[in-house]
PAZAPA-4460 file (N, C-alpha, C; in steps of 0.05 Angstrom, whole numbers, plus 32768, in hexadecimal, padded with zeros to 4 digits):
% residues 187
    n_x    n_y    n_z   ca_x   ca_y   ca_z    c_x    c_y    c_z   seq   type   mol
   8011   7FE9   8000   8000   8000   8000   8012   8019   8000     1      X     A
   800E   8026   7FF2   8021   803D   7FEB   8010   805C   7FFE     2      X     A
   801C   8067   800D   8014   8082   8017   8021   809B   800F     3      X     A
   8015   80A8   8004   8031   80C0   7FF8   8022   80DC   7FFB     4      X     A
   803A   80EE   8002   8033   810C   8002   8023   8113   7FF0     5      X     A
   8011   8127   7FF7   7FFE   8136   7FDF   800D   8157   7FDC     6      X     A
   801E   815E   7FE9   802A   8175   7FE2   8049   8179   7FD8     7      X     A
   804A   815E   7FC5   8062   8163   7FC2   8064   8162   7FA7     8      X     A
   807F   8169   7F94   8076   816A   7F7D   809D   8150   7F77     9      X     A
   8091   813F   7F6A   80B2   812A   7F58   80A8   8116   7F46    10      X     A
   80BD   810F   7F3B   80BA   80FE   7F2B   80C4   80DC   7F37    11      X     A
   80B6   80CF   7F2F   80B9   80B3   7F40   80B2   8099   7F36    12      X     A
   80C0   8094   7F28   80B8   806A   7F24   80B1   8062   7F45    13      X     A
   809D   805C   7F44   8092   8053   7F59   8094   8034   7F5A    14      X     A
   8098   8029   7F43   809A   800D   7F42   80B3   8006   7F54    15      X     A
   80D2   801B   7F49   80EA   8014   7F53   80E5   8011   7F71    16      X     A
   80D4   801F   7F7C   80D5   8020   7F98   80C6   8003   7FA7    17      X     A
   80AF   7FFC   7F94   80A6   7FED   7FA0   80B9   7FD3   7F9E    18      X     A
   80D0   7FC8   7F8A   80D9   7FB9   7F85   80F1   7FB4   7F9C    19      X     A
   80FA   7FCE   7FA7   8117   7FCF   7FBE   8103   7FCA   7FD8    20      X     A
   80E5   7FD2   7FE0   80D4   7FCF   7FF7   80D9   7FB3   7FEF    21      X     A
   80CF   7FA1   7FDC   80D4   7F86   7FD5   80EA   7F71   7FD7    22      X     A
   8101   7F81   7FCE   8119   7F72   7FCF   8129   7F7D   7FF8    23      X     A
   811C   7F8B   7FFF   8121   7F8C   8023   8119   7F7E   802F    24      X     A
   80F2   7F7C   8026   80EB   7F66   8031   80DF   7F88   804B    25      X     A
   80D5   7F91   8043   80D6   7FA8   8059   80B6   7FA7   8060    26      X     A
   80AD   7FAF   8075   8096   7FAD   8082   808D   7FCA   8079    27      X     A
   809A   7FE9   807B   809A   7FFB   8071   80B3   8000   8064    28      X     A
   80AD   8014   804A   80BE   8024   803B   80B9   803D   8035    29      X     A
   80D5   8051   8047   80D3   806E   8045   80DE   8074   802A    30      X     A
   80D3   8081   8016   80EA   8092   8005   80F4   80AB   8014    31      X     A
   8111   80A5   8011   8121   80BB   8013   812E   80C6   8008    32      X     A
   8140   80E2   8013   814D   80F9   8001   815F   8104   8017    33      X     A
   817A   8105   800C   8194   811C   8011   8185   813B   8011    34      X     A
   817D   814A   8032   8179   8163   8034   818A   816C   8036    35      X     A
   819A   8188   8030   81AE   8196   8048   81A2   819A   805C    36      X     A
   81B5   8199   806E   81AF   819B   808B   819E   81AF   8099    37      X     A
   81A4   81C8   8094   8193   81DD   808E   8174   81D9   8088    38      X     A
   8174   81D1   8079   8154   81C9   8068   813C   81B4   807B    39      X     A
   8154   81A0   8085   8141   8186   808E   8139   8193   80A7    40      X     A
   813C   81A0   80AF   8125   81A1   80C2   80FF   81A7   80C6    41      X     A
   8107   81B0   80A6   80E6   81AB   80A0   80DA   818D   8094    42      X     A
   80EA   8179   8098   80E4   8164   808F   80E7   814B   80A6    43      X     A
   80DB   8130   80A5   80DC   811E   80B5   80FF   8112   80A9    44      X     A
   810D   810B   80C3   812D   810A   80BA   812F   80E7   80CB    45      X     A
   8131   80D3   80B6   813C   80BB   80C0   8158   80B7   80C6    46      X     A
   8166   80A6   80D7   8179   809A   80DA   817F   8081   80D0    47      X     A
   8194   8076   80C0   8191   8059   80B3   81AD   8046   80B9    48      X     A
   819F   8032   80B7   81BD   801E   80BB   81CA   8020   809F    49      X     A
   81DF   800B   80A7   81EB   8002   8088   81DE   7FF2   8078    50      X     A
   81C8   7FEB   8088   81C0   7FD7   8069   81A3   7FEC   8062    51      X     A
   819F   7FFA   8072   8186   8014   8062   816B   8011   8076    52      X     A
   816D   8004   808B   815A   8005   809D   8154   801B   80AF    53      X     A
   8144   8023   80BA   813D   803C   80C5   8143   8036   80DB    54      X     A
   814D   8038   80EC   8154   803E   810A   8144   8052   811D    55      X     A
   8144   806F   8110   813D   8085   811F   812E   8094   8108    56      X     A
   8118   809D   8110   8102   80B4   810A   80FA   80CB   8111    57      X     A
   8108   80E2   810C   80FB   8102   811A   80E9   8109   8103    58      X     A
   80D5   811A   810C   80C6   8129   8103   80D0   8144   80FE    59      X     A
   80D7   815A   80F0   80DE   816D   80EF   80F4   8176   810D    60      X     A
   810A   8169   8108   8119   816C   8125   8128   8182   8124    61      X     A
   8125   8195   813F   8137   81B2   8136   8150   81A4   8141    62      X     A
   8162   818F   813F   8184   818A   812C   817C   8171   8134    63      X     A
   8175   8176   810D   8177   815B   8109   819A   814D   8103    64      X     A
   8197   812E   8105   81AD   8120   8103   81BD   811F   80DD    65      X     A
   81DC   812B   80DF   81DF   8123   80C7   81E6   810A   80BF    66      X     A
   81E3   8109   80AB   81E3   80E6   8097   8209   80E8   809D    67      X     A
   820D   80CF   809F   822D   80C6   80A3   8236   80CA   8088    68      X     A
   8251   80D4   8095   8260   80D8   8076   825B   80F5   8062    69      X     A
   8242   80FB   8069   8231   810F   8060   822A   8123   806C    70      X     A
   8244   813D   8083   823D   8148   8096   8224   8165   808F    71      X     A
   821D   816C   8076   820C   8181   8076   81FE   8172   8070    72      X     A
   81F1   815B   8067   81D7   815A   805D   81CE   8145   8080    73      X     A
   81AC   813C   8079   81A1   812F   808C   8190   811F   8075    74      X     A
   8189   80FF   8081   817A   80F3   806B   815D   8100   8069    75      X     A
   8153   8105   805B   812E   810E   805E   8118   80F3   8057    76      X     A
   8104   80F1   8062   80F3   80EB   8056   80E5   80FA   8041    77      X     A
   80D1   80F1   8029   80D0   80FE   8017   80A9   80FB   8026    78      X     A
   80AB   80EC   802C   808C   80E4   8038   8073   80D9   802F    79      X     A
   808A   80C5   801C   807B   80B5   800D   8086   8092   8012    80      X     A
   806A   8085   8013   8078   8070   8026   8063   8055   801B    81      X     A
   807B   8040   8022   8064   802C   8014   8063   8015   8035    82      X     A
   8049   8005   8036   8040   7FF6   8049   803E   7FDA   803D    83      X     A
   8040   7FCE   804F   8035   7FAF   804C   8020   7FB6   8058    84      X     A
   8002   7FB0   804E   7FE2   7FB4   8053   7FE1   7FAD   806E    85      X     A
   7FE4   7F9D   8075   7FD7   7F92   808F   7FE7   7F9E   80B4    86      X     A
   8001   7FA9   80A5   801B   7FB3   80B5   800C   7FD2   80B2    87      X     A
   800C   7FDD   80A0   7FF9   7FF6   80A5   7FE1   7FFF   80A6    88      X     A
   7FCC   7FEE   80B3   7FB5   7FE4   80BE   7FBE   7FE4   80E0    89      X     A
   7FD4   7FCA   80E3   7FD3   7FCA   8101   7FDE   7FE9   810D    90      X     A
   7FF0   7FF0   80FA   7FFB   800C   80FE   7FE8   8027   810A    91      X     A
   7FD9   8021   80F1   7FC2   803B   80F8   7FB3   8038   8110    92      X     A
   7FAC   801E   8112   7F99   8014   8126   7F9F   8016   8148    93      X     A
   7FB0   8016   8144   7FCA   801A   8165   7FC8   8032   8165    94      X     A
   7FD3   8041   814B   7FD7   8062   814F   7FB6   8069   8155    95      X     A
   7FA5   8061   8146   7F90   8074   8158   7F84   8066   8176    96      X     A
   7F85   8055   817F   7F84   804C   8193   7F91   8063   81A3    97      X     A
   7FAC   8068   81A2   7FB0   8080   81B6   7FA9   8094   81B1    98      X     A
   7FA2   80A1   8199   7F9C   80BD   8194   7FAB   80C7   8179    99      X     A
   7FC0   80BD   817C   7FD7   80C5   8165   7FC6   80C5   8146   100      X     A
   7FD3   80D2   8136   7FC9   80DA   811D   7FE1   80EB   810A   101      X     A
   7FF9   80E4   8110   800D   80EE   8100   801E   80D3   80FD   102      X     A
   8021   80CA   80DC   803B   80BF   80DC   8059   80C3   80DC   103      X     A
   8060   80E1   80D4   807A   80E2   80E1   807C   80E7   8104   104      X     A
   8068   80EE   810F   8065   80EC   812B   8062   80DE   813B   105      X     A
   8056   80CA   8129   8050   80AE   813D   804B   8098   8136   106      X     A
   8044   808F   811D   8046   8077   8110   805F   8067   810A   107      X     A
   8076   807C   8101   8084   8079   80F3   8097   806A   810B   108      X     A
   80A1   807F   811F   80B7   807D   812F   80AE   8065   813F   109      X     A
   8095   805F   8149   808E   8049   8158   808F   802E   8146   110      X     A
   8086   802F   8128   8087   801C   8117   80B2   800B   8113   111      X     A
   80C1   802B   810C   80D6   8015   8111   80E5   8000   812B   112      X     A
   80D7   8004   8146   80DC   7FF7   8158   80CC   7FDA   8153   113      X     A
   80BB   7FD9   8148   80AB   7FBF   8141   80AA   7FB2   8125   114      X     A
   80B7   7FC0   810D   80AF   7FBB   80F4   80CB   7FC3   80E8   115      X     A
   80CD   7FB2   80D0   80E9   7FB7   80C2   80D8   7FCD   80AA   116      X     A
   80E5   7FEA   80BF   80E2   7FFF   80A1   80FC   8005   8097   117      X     A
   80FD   8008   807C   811A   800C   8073   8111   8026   805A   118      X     A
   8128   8032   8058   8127   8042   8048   812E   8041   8026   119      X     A
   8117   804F   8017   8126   804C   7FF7   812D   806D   7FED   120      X     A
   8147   8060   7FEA   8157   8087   7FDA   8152   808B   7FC4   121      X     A
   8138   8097   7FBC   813B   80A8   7FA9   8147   80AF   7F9F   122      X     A
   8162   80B7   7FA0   8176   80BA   7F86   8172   80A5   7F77   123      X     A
   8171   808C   7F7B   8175   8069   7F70   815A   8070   7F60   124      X     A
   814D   8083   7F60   8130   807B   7F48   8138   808B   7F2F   125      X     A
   813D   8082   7F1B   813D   8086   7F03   812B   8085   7EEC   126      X     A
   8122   8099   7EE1   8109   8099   7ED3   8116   80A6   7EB9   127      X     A
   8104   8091   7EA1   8113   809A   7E87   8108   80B3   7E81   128      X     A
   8115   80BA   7E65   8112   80D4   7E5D   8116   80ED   7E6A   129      X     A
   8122   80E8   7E81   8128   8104   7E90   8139   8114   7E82   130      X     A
   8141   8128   7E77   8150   8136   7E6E   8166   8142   7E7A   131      X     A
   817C   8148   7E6B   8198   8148   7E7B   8191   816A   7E89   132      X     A
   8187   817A   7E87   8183   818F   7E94   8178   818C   7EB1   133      X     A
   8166   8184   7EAF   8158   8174   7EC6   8159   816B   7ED8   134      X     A
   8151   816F   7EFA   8160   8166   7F02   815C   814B   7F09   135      X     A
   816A   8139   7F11   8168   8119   7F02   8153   810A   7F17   136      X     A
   814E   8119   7F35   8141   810E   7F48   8133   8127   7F5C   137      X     A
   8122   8132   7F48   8114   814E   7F52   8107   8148   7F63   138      X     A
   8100   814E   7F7E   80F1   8157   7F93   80EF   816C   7F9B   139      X     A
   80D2   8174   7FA4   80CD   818C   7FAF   80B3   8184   7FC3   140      X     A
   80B8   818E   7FD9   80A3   8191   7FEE   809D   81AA   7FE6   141      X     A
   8076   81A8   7FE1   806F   81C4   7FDB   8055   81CB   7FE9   142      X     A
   805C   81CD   8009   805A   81D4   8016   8046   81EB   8024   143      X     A
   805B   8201   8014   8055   8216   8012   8051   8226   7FFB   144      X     A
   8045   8240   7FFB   8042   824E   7FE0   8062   825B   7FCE   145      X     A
   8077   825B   7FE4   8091   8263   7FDA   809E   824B   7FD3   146      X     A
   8097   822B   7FDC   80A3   821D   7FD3   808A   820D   7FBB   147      X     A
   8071   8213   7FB2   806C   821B   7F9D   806B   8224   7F93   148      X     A
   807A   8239   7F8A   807B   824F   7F79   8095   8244   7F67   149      X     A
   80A7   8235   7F79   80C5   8233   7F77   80C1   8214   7F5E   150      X     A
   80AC   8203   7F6B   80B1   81F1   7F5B   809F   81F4   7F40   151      X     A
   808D   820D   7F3F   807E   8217   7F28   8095   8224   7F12   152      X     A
   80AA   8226   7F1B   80C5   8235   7F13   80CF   821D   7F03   153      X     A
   80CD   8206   7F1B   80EA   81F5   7F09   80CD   81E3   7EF2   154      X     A
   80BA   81EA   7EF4   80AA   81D4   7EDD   80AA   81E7   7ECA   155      X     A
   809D   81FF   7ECF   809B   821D   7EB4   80A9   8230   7EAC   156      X     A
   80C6   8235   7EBA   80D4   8248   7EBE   80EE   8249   7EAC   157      X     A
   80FD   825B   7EA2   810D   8254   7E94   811F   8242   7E90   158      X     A
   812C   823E   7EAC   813C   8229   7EB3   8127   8215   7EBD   159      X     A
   811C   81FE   7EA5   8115   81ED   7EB5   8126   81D8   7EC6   160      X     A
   811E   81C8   7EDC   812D   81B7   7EEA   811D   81A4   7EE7   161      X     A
   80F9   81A0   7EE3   80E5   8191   7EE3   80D4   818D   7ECB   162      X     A
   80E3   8187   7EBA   80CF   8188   7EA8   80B6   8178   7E9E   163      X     A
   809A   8182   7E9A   8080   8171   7E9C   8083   8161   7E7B   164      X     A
   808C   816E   7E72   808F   815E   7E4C   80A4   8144   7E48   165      X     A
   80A8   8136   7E5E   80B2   8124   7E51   809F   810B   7E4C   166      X     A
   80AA   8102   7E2D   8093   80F9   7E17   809A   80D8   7E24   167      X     A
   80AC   80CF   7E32   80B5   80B8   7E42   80A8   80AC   7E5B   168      X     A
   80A2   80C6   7E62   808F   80BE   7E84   807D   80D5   7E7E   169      X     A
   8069   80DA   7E7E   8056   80F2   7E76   8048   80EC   7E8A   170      X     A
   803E   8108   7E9A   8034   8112   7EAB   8011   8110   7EA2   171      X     A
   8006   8106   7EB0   7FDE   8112   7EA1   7FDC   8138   7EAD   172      X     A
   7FC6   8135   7EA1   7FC3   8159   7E96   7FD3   815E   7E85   173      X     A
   7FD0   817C   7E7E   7FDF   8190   7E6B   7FF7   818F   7E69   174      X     A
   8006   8189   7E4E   801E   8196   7E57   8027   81B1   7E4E   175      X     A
   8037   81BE   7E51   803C   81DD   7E57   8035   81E6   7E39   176      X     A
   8044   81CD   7E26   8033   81D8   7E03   8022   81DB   7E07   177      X     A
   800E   81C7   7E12   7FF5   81CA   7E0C   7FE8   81E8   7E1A   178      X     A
   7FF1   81ED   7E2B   7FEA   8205   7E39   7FEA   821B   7E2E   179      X     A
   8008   8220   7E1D   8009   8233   7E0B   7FF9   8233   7DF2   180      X     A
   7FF7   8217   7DE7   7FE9   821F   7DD6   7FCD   8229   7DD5   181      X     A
   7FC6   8220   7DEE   7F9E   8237   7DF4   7FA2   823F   7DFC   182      X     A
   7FBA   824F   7E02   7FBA   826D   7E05   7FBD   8274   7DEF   183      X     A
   7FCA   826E   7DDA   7FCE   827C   7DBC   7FC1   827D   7DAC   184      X     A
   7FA1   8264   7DB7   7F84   8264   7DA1   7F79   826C   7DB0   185      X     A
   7F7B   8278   7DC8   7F6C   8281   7DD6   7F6B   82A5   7DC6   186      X     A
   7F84   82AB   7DBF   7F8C   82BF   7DC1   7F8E   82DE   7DB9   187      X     A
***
């Protein structure tokens, strides 16, 4: 069962992910992302072993832990997460029993003491047709109206980083031709 952010904007083979939740053998699977350090504190920040298991869970921690080896960045969750059905059933079901109603608050961090969650890095997803401009593993938490504005920038903006036209993985709705062009029969 897949759970994923509604305010965020990337591009994602979703299959790749479910295939590494598969080949872990994982009860849960976080996708994750390299923040700078600076940044993660608006984001839920895991701790991982060596083989990619979650250890530790903050929720927006004011200092958070950096990733080893990696002293400015912290790992992020992206907050998109896949379940084994019945493991996120008993999950929910515990969590409202006490009251709780946040998974980076309380599902999550209580789940890796009982459940093998492991993490999948996003960098590792590769989606064709991306264009060499581009950036190769775009994420954006869009949050807010300044961090939508920002990723309205990298899909429409001169410098794209996101682009909606690739004819390889195509996006549903409009794409930006199409936009222009009813504006130009509109016109």
């Amino acid at each position: 069962m897949a759970v994923f952010a509604a305010d965020h904007v990337y591009r994602m083979d979703v299959g790749q992910m479910v295939l590494a939740h598969q080949r872990h053998r994982a009860d849960i699977s976080v996708a994750t992302m390299p923040v700078a350090l600076e940044r993660s504190t608006g984001f839920g920040v895991v701790e991982l072993d060596a083989d990619g298991r979650i250890r530790a869970f903050q929720e927006k921690p004011t200092h958070p832990r950096p990733m080893p080896g990696r002293p400015g960045h912290a790992c992020a969750s992206m907050g998109d997460y896949l379940f084994d059905p019945g493991v996120l059933r008993t999950l929910l079901d515990a969590a409202a029993s006490r009251g709780e109603t946040d998974f980076g608050r309380h599902v999550l961090p209580r789940a890796i003491a009982s459940h093998r969650v492991c993490a999948y890095d996003f960098s590792d997803n590769r989606v064709t047709g991306t264009m060499p401009h581009e950036k190769p593993h775009y994420w954006r938490d869009v949050g807010t109206i300044g961090a939508y504005r920002s990723a309205q920038q990298d899909a429409l903006g001169p410098a794209q980083t996101f682009s909606l036209d690739n004819t390889l993985w195509p996006i549903g709705g409009h794409s930006r031709t199409d936009r222009i062009g009813a504006r130009a029969a509109q016109g």
